[in-house]
N, C-alpha and C positions, 0 to 999 in steps of 0.2 A: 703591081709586081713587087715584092720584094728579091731582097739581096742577100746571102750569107756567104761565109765561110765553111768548107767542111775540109777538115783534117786528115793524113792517111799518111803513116809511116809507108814511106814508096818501099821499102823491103816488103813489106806485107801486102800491098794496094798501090801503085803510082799512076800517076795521071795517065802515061806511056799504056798501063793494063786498060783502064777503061778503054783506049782510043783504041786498042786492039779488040774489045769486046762490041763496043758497038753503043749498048745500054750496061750501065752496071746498076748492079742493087746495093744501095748504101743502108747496109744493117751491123748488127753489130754492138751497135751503141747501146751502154749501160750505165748511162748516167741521167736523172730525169731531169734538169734542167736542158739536155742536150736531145733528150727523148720527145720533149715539150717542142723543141723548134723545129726538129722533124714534123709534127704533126703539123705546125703551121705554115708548111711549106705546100707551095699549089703549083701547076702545072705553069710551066715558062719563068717560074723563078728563077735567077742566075745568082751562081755561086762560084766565088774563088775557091780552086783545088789548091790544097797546100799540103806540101810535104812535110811533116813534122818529126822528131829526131834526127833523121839524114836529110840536111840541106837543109829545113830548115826556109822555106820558100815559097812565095805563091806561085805556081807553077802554070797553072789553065784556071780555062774558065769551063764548068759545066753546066746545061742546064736540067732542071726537075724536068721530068715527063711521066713521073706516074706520084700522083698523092701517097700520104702515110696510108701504113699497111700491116697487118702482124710480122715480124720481121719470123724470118722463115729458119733463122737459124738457131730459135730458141721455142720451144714450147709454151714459154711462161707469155703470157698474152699482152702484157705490159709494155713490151716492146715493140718498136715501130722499126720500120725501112722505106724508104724511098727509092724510087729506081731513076737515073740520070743519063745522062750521055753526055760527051766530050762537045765541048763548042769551039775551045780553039785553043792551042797552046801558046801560050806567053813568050814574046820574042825575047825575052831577055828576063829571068826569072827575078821575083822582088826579095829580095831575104828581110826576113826578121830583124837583123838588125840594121838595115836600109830605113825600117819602119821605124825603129825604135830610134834612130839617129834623127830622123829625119824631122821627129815630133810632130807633126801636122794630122798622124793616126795614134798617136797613145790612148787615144781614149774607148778605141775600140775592143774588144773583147780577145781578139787575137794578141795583142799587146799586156792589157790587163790580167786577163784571165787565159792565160794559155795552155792547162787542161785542158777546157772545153773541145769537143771536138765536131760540133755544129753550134756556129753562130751568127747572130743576124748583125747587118752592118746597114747603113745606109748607103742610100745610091749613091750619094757626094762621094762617099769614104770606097766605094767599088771603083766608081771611075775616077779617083786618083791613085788608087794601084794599079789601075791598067795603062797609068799616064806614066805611072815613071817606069813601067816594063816597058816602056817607049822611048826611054833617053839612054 
């Protein structure tokens, strides 16, 4: 099983929308480092939902349930999507800079590199965000 992060300004996408849909489709993306980790994402993968520009937070957790795919909102064939579903919202949401204060995650790509808007993390580094959404 891997683990990642994916991204969604909650005006545009927030975790609240998937959990009303059911499955959501995560496409969209047009960046090929973020296109590549789409693809390497398989079925029971879990990923931290994070709100990016507003709040600013890991919010939930969702998992993959459908492999990379032509993302359907673009012709050009390049692009991927994956389809997810909500696994459980965060009692207590982590922000960014909980993370960045906290230093024990800077080295993760949410931290580093916070463009990206799918990224792979390790499981140590999943289950201690979902540790301190617990204190």
């Amino acid at each position: 099983m891997n683990y990642w992060i994916l991204k969604s300004e909650p005006n545009v996408y927030a975790y609240d929308d998937l959990v009303k849909q059911g499955t959501g489709t995560w496409d969209g993306v047009r960046n090929y480092t973020a296109r590549n980790n789409l693809r390497n994402m398989q079925v029971g993968d879990l990923a931290l939902f994070y709100h990016s520009n507003i709040g600013k937070e890991v919010v939930g957790v969702a998992r993959i349930v459908k492999e990379a795919f032509p993302d359907p909102t673009t012709e050009d064939n390049r692009w991927l999507a994956v389809e997810v579903v909500a696994e459980k919202k965060l009692e207590k949401p982590v922000t960014l800079a909980q993370l960045k204060a906290d230093g024990s995650v800077n080295h993760i790509g949410l931290v580093k590199q916070s463009r990206l808007s799918v990224i792979p993390i390790e499981k140590s580094d999943f289950d201690y965000i979902l540790k301190l959404s617990q204190q």
